[in-house]
C-alpha positions as CSV (number, residue, x, y, z in Angstrom):
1,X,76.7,84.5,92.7
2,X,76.4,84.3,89.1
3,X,74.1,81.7,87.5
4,X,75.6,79.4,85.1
5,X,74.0,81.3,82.0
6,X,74.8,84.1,82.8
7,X,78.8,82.9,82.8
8,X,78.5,81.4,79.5
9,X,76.7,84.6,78.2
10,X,79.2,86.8,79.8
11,X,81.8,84.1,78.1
12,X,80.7,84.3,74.4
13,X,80.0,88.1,74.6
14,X,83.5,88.9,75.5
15,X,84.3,86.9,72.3
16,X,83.2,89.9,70.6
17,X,83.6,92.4,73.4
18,X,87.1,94.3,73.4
19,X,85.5,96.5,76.0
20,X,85.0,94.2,79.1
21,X,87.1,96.2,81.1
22,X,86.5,99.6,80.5
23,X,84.0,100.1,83.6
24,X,87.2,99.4,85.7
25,X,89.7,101.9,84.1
26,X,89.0,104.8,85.6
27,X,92.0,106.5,86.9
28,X,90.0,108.3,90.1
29,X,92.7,106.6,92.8
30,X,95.6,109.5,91.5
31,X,97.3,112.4,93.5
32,X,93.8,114.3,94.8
33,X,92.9,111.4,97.0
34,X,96.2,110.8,98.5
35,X,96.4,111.5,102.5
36,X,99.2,112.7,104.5
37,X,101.0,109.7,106.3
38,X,103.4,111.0,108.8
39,X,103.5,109.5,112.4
40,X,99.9,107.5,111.4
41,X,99.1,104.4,113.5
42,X,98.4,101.6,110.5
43,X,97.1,98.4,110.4
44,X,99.5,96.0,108.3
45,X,98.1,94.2,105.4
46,X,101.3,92.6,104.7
47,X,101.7,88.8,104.7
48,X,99.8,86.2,102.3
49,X,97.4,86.5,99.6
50,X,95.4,84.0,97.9
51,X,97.0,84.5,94.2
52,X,96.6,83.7,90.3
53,X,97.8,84.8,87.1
54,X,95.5,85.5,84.8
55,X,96.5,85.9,81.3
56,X,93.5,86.4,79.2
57,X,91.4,88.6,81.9
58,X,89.5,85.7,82.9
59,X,88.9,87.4,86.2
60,X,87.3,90.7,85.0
61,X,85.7,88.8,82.3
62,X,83.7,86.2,84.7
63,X,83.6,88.9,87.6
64,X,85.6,86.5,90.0
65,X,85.4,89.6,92.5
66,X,81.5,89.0,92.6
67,X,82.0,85.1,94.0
68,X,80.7,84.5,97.0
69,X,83.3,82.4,99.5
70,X,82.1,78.9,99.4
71,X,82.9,75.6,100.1
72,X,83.9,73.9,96.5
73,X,81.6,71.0,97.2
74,X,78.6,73.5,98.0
75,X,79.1,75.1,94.3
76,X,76.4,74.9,91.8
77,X,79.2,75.5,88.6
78,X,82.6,75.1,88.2
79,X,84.3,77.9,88.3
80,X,87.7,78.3,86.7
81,X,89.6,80.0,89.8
82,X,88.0,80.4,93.0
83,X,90.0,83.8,94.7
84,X,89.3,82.4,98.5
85,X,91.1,79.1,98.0
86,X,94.8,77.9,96.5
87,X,98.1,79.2,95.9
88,X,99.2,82.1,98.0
89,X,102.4,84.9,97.5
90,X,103.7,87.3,100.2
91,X,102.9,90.8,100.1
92,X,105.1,92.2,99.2
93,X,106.6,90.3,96.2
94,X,107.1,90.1,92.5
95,X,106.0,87.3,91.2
96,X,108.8,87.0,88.9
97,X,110.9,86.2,91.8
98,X,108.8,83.6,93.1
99,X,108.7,80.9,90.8
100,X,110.7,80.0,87.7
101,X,107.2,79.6,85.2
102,X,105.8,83.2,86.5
103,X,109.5,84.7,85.4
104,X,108.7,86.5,82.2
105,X,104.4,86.8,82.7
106,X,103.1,89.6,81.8
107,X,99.4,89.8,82.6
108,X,96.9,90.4,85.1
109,X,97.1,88.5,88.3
110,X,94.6,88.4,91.3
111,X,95.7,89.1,95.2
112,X,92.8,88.3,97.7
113,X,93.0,88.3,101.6
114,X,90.2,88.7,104.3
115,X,90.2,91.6,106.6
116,X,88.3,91.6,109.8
117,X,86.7,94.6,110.7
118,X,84.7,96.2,113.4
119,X,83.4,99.4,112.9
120,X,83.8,102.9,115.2
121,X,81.8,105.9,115.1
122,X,83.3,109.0,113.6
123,X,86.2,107.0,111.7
124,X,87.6,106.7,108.6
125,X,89.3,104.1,106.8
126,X,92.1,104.2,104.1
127,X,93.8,101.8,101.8
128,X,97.1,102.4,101.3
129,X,99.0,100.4,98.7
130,X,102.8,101.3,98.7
131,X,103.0,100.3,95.1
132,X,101.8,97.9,92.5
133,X,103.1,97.2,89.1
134,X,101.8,99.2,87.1
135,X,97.3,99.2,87.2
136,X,96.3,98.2,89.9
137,X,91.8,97.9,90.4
138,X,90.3,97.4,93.6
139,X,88.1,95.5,94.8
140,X,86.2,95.3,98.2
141,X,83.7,92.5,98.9
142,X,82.2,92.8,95.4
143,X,82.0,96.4,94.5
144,X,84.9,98.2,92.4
145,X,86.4,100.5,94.2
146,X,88.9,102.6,92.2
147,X,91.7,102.1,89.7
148,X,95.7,103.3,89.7
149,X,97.9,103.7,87.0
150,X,102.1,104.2,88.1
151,X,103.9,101.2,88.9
152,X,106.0,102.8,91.9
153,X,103.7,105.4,93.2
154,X,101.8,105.0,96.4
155,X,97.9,105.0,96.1
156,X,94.5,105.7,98.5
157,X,91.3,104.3,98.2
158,X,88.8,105.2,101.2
159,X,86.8,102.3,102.1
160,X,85.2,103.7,105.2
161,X,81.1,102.9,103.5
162,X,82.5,99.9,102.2
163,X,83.8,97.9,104.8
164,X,81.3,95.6,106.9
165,X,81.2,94.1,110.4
166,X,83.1,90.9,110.4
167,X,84.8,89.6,107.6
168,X,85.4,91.5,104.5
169,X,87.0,90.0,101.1
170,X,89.8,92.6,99.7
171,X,90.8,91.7,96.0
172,X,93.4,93.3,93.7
173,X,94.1,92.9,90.2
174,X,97.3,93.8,89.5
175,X,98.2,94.3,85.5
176,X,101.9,94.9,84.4
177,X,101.6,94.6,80.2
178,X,103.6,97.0,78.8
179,X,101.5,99.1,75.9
180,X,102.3,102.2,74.1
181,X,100.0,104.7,76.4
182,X,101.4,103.6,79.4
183,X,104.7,105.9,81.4
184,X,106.9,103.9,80.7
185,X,105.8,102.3,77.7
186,X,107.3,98.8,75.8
187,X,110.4,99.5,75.1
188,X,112.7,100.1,78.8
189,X,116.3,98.9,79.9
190,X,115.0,97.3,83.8
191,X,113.2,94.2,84.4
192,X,109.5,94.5,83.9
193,X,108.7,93.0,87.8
194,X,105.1,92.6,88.1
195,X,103.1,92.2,91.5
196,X,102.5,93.9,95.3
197,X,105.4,94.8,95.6
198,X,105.6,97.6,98.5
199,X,103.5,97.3,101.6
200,X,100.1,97.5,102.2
201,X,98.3,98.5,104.6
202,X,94.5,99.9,106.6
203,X,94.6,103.3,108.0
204,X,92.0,104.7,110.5
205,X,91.9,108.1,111.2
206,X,89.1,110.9,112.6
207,X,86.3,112.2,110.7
208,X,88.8,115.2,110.5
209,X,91.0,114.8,108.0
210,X,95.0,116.4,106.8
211,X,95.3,115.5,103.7
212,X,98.2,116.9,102.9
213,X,101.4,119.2,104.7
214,X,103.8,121.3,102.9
215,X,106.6,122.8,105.3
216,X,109.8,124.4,103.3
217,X,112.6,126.7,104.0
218,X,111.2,129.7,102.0
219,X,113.6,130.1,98.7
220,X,114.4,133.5,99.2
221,X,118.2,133.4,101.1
222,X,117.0,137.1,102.3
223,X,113.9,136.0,104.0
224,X,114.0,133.7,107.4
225,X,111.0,132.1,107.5
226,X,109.5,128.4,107.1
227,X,106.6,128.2,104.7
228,X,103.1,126.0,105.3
229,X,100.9,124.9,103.2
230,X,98.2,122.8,104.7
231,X,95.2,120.9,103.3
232,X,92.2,119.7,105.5
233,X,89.0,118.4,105.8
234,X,86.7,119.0,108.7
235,X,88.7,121.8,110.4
236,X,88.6,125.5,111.0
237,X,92.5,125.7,112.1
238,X,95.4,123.8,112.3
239,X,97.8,124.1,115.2
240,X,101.4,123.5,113.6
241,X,104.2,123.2,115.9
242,X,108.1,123.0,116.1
243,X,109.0,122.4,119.7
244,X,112.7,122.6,119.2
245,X,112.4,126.0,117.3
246,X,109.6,127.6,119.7
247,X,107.1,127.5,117.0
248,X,103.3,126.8,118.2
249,X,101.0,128.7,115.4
250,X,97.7,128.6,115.0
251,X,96.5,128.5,110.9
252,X,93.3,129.5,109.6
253,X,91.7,127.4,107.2
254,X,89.5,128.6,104.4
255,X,87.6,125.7,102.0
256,X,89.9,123.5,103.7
257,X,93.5,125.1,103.0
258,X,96.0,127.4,105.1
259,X,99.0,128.8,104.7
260,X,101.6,130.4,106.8
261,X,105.5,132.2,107.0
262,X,106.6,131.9,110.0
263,X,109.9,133.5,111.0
264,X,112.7,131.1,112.2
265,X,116.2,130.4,112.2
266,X,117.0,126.5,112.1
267,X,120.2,124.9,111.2
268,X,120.2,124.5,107.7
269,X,120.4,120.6,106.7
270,X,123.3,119.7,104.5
271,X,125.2,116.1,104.0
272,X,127.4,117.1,106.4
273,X,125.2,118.0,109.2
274,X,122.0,116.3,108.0
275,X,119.8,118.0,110.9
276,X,116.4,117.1,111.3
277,X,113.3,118.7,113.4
278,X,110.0,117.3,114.9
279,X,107.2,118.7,113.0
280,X,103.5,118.3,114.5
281,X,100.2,119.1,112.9
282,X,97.2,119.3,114.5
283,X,93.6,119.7,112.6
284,X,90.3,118.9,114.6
285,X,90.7,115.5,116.3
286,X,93.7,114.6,113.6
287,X,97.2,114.2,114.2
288,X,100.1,114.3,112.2
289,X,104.1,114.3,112.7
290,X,107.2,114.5,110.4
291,X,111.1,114.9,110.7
292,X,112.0,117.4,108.4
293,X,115.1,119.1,107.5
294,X,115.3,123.1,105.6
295,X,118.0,124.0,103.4
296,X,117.8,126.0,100.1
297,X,119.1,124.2,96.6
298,X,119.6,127.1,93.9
299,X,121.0,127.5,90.6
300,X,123.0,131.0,89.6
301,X,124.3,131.0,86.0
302,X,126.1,127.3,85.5
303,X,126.7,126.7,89.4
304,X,124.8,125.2,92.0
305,X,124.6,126.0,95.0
306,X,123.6,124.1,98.4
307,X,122.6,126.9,101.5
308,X,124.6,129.6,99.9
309,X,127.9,127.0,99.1
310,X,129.2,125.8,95.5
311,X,128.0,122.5,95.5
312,X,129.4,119.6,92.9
313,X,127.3,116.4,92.4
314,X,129.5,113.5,93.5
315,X,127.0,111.2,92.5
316,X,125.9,107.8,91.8
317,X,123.0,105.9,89.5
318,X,120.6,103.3,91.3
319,X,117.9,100.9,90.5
320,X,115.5,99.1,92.6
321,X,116.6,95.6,92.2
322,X,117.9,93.0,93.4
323,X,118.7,89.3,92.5
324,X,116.9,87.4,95.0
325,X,113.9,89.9,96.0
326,X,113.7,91.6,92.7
327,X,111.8,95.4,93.1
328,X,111.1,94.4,97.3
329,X,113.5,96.7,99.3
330,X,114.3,95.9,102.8
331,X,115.8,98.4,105.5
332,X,119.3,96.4,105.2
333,X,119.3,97.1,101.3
334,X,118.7,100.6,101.2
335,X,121.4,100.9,104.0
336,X,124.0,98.8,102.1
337,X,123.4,100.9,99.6
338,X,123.9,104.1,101.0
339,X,126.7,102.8,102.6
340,X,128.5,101.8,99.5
341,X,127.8,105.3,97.7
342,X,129.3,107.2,101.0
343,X,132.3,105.2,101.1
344,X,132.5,105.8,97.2
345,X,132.9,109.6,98.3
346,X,129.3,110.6,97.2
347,X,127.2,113.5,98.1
348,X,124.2,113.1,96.2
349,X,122.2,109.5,94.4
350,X,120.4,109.3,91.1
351,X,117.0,107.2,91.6
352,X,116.9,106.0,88.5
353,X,114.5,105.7,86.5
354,X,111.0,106.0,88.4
355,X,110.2,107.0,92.5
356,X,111.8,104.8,94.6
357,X,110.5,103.3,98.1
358,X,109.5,106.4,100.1
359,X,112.2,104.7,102.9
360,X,114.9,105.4,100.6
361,X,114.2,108.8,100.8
362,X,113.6,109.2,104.5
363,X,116.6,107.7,105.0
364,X,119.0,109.9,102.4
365,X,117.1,112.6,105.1
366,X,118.5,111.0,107.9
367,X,121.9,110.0,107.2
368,X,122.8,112.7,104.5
369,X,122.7,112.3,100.7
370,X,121.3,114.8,98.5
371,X,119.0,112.7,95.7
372,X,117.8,113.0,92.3
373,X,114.2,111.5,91.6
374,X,112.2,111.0,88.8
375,X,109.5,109.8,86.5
376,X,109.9,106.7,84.1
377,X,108.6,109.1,81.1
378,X,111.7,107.3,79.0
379,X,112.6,107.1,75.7
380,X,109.9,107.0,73.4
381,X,106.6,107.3,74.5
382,X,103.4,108.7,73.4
383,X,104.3,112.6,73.6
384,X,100.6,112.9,71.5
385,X,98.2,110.7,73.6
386,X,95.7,113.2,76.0
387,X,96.3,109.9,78.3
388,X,99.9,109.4,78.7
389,X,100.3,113.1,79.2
390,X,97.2,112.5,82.3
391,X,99.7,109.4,83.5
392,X,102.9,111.3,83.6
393,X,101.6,114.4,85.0
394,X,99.4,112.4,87.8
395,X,102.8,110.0,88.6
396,X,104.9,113.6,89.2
397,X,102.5,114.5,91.4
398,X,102.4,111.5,93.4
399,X,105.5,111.4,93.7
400,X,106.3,115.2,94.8
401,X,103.7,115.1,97.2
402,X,105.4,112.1,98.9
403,X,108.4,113.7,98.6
404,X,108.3,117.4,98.9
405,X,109.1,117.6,102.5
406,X,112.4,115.7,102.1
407,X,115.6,117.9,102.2
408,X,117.5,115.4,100.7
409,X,115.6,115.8,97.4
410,X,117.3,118.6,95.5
411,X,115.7,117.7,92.1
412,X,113.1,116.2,90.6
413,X,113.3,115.0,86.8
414,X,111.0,114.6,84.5
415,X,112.4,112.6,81.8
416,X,115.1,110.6,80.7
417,X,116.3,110.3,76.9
418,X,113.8,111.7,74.8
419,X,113.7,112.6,70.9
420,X,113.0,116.6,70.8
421,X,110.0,117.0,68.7
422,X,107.4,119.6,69.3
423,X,105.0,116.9,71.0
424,X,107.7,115.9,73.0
425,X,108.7,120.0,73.7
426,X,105.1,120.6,75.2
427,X,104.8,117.5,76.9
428,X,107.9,117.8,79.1
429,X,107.2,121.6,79.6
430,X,103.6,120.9,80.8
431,X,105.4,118.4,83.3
432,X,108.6,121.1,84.6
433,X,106.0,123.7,84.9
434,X,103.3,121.7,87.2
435,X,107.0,120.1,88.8
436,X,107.4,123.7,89.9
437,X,104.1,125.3,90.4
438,X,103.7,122.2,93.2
439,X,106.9,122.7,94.3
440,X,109.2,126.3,94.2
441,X,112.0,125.1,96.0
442,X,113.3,122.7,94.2
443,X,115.5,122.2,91.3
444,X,113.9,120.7,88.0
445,X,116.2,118.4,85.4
446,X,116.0,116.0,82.7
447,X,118.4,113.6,80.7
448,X,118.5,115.5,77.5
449,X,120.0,114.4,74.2
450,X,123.4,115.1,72.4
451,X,123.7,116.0,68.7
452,X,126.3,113.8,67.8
453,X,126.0,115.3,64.1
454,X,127.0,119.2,65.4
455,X,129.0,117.7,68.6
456,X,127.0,119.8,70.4
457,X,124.4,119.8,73.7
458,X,121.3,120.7,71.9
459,X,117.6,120.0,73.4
460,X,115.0,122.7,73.3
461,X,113.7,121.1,76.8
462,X,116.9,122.3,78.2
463,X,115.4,126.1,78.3
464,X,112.9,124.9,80.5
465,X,115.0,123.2,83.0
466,X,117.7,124.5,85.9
467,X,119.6,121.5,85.6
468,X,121.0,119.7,82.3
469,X,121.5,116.4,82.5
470,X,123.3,114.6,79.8
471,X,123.8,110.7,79.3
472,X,127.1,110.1,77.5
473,X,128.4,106.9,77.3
474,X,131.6,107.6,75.4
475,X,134.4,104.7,75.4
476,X,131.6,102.3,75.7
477,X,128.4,103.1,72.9
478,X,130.2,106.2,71.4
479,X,133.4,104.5,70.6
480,X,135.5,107.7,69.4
481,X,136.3,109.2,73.0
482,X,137.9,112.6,71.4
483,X,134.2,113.6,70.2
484,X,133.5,114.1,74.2
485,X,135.6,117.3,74.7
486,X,134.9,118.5,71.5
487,X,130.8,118.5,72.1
488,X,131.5,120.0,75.5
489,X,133.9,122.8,74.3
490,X,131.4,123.2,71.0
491,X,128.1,124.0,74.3
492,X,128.5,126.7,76.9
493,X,125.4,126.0,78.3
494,X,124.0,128.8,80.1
495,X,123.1,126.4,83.1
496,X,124.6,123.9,85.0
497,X,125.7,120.5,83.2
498,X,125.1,117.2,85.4
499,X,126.5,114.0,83.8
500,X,123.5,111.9,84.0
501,X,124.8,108.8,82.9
502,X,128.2,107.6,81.8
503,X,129.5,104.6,82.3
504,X,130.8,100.9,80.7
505,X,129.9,96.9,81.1
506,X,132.2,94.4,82.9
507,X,131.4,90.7,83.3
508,X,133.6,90.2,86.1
509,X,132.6,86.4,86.4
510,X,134.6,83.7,85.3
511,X,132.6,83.3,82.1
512,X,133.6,87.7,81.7
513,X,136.8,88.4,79.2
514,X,140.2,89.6,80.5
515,X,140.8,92.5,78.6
516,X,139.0,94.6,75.4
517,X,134.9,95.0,75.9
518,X,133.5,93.8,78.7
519,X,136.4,93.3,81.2
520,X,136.9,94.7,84.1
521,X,139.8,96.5,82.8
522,X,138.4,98.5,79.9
523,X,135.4,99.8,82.4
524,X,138.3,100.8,84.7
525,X,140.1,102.5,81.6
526,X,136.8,104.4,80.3
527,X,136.5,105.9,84.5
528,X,139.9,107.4,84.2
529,X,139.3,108.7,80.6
530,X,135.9,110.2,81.8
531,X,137.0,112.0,84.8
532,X,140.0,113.4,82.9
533,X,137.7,114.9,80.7
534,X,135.2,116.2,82.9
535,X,136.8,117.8,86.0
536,X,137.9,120.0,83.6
537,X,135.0,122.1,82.5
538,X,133.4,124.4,84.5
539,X,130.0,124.0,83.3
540,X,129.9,120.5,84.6
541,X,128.3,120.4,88.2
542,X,128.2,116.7,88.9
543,X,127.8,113.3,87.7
544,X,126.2,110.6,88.5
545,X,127.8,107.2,86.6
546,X,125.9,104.3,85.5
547,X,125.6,102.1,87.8
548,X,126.3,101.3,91.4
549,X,125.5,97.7,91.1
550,X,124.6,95.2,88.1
551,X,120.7,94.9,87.6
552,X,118.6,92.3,85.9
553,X,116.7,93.9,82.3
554,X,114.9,91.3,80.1
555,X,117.2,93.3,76.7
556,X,120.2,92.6,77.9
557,X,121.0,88.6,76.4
558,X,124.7,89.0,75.3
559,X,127.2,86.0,76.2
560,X,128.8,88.5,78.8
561,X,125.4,89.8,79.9
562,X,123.2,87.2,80.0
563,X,119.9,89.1,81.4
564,X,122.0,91.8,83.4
565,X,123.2,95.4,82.5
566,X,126.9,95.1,84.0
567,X,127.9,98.3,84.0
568,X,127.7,98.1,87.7
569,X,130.9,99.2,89.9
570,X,129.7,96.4,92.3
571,X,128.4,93.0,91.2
572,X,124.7,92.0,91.0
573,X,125.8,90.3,94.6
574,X,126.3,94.1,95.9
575,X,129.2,92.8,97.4
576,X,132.0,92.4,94.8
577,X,133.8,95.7,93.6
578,X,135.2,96.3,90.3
579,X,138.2,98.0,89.7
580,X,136.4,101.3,88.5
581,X,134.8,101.5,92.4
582,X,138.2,102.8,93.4
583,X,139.1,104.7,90.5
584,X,136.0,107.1,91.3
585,X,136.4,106.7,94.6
586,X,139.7,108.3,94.6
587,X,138.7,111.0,92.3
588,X,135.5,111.9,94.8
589,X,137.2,111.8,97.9
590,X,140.1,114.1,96.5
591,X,137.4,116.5,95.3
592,X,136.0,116.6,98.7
593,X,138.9,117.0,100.8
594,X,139.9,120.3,98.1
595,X,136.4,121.6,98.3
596,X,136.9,121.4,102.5
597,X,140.2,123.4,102.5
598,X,138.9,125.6,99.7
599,X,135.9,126.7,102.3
600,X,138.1,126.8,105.5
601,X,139.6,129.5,103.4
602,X,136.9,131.7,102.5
């Protein structure tokens, strides 16, 4: 414990120290110590946690994760926060949704909980936190652990030296300040949640390790085979196994990586028949298991197609929000959600604008919905800083190597809205090039921009990329809706077009307007406009309005607004449609039931 001079010492430096925390921002819990999760028995670490905001640092200042547990009467100082005692949150939460005077903190804030440990020979132990808002330092009975940038990324910390017979003290410090380094930076359009807010949890496994399992339909249409790519520690071979296909291989490893083609003919997974097979991995004493579907996504000229078949993006934008829960999903959520976009006639979802729970993506898997993800590297940001470029680049990875063995995940994005400068141009190459050296079977996008001066699609990233995505809000910010044909007839792109984002505001309360901006009628009136327009250019592969349902964001403080972007086709309630639900609706279905005859046909 620290004596009381050494507190106010430690107190008057920082006065004059800037640098307190720079031991603790090391960025060493990234993609490289992530492990491979399928089928893995965990421990939960859900539930409550001791909690405090902490605005000016206090805790990293006065090293609150070197206190001792105590009784407060056996203390020798007063300390200003005592991490073992008080106020407690659920994990997981935002704190914003929690109490009305923690709404709009921004700040560090301090999670603690015991955890009760016995230790076993030839074991290892793992921290996984699901996500945390947006650095995250850890903290395990004293000693600093490791430190996480990427607010909706999962992260690993092994703790297997660290833990001790009996009772152990976990801390986190969770920061969510928005600053001009960070992906994304100050300026955004969602709520700036803050907080645990995905589970966490204690994994054991062997001394063995898998750290990571790649399976893939090879991209070739002409070869039958199913890719590996295994990484492992402790291991000469892995055995790799599909029961339901016949496949029991053996893999060599070499410095702890293998990689196979093994020939096989499964049903390919599409939203029609979203078929899934049971995938086992077996390295030394380690075990691993996934459900995994094989398709093929490819891009020929300006079409797309899905398993050799011309494939239009009936699509949807989401968030991760919600009114009461804020950033927390729950299985019932995601469901309702899904459930909504397939009675809207969709085929494919836009998470929007950062990786979403990795349960939103097992279940697109499961029921059939093709899905966009991405990386919050939006708007502005700072396309010249070594660091951001370091943040960006380790959040795509994170996210791909949770992801990769999805079917459902046709595309990964890696930007939304950006101004093309050269800094910009390198930084978003360096990102769809390491998108696609991780990943080959994939398609890679971005939101690029319009020049509204030349009425014209014009983006130098777009070279780079299979997929353009445009957000076009015409009707609504672009008020002149005749400029819209005219920039798509002035294009020709020589790849497919997605509609990214289009979309209008309706307060459909009884404080919203009855007709003109804002009303549920003009939002209904731009969705006919829009889809007159755009079903009728070939170039266009999909679209994917904004938004399914009305979201909190801290920008948005208008009298028919008032702290929500409404431009939802369903209320914040996620109950209430708008007129414009049905307008799409109708136009999706009728697509689908043309593109069915058209392939009876063939």
């Amino acid at each position: 414990m620290l004596e009381r001079s050494a507190i106010a010492e430690n107190a008057l430096q920082a006065l004059h120290d800037e640098d307190y925390d720079r031991p603790f921002n090391l960025q060493n819990l990234n993609h490289e110590t992530m492990i491979f999760m399928g089928g893995r028995d965990v421990i939960s670490l859900d539930g409550e946690w001791n909690f405090c905001v902490d605005l000016l640092d206090t805790g990293l200042r006065q090293k609150w994760f070197a206190m001792d547990p105590a009784d407060p009467c056996d203390r020798q100082e007063p300390w200003d926060y005592d991490p073992y005692m008080g106020e407690t949150v659920p994990v997981p939460s935002c704190w914003q949704m929690l109490q009305e005077k923690w709404y709009f903190f921004e700040g560090s804030a301090w999670y603690t909980r015991a955890v009760d440990f016995t230790p076993k020979a030839d074991k290892r132990f793992f921290l996984r936190v699901g996500a945390a808002q947006y650095d995250c330092k850890v903290f395990l009975n004293g000693q600093f652990i490791g430190n996480h940038y990427g607010g909706s990324t999962p992260f690993f910390a092994e703790l297997t030296d660290q833990l001790q017979q009996g009772r152990n003290w976990l801390m986190l410090c969770v920061n969510n300040v928005r600053t001009t380094d960070r992906v994304p930076m100050r300026n955004t359009d969602w709520f700036n949640y803050g907080g645990v807010y995905r589970e966490v949890s204690l994994i054991e496994t062997p001394k063995t390790l898998i750290r990571d399992l790649f399976v893939r339909l090879n991209p070739d249409p002409l070869v039958n085979d199913i890719d590996v790519s295994i990484a492992a520690e402790g291991a000469d071979y892995a055995r790799f196994e599909i029961a339901e296909l016949g496949i029991a291989v053996d893999i060599p490893l070499e410095g702890g990586k293998g990689t196979a083609s093994i020939p096989a003919a499964p049903l390919l997974w599409s939203p029609d028949r979203p078929k899934l097979y049971d995938v086992v991995l077996t390295a030394g004493g380690d075990r691993v298991c996934d459900r995994i579907g094989f398709r093929r996504i490819e891009r020929r000229g300006r079409e797309l197609f899905l398993n050799g078949r011309p494939l239009w993006l009936r699509g949807i934008s989401v968030h991760e929000d919600d009114a009461v829960l804020g950033k927390v999903v729950t299985e019932d959520d995601l469901r309702r959600r899904y459930a909504d976009a397939k009675q809207l006639g969709c085929n494919y979802v836009r998470l929007a604008h950062y990786p979403h729970h990795e349960r939103a993506v097992a279940l697109a898997d499961e029921i059939g919905l093709l899905l966009w993800t991405e990386i919050p590297v939006y708007w502005a940001i700072d396309f010249d800083n070594p660091a951001t470029l370091r943040d960006a680049e380790n959040q795509l990875l994170e996210m791909v190597k949770r992801d990769r063995n999805r079917a459902s995940v046709v595309i990964w994005s890696v930007g939304n809205e950006n101004p093309d400068t050269d800094q910009r141009l390198a930084f978003m190459r360096h990102l769809a090039d390491t998108a696609r050296a991780n990943d080959p079977t994939r398609l890679i996008a971005a939101a690029c921009l319009v020049n509204h001066h030349k009425l014209k699609i014009e983006d130098r990233l777009a070279a780079h990329l299979d997929i353009i995505g445009i957000n076009e809000y015409y009707g609504w910010y672009d008020e002149d809706f005749s400029e819209l044909p005219k920039i798509l007839a002035n294009s020709q792109p020589d790849r497919p077009v997605v509609v990214s984002e289009t979309g209008a505001d309706a307060d459909i309360s009884d404080k919203g307007p009855k007709a003109g901006l804002f009303s549920e009628t003009y939002q209904a009136e731009v969705y006919r406009s829009q889809i007159a327009t755009l079903k009728e250019l070939d170039f266009v592969r999909g679209m994917s309005p904004w938004i399914l349902y009305d979201f909190r964001t801290e920008r948005r403080q208008g009298i028919y607004q008032r702290g929500f972007n409404r431009k939802g086709l369903i209320a914040a309630d996620k109950a209430t449609r708008k007129e414009a639900f049905a307008i799409l609706a109708s136009f999706y279905h009728a697509m689908a039931e043309r593109e069915a005859k058209e392939w009876e046909t063939l």
